[in-house]
C-alpha positions, -999 to +999 in steps of 0.1 A: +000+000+000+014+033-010+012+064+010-012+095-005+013+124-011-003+151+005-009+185-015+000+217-011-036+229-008-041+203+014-011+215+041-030+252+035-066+242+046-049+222+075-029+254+088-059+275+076-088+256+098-069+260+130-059+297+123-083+323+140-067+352+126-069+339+086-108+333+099-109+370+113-094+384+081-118+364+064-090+349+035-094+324+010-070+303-010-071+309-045-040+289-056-010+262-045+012+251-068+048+249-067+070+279-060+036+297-050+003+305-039-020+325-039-046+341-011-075+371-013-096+387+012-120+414+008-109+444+030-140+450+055-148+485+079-136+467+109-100+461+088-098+499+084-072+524+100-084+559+114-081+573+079-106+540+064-075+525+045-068+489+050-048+491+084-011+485+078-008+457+107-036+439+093-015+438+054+016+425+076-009+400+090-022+387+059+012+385+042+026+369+071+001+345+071+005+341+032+041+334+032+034+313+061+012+288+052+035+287+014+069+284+029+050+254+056+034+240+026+061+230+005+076+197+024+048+197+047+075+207+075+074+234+102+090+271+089+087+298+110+096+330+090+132+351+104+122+383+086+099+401+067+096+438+049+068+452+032+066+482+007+034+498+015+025+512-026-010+528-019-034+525+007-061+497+002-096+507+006-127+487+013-135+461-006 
């Protein structure tokens, strides 16, 4: 009997169902394939700064969680990321 290779999008929706905060940001996976994936959320009120953009610690959150659940996802083995940057282009409204 052969073992089932497990997917990439299968790794994701394990990390994914036991992960409040991708619940709270309400993201979906759109894509895993090799050497990517891809997520989306809609950007809700409550993900808003002071100024109604899409609040620069919740950006870091989802691309956190993005990189995350890709770099765990390719040999199914624990990653913890060592450091991130972010290059904020234009503020992100709602929806």
């Amino acid at each position: 009997m052969t073992k089932k290779q497990t997917t990439r999008a299968e790794v994701i929706a394990v990390l994914a169902s036991r992960n409040p905060v991708f619940h709270m940001l309400g993201m979906e996976l759109i894509e895993a394939v090799p050497g990517r994936s891809r997520f989306a959320m809609t950007v809700r009120d409550t993900h808003t700064n002071s100024f109604g953009n899409f609040h620069g610690g919740l950006i870091f959150a989802f691309a956190d969680l993005a990189l995350g659940f890709t770099c765990n996802a390719a040999r199914n083995e624990r990653a913890v990321t060592a450091s991130a940057s972010i290059e904020y282009l234009s503020p992100a409204k709602v929806g």
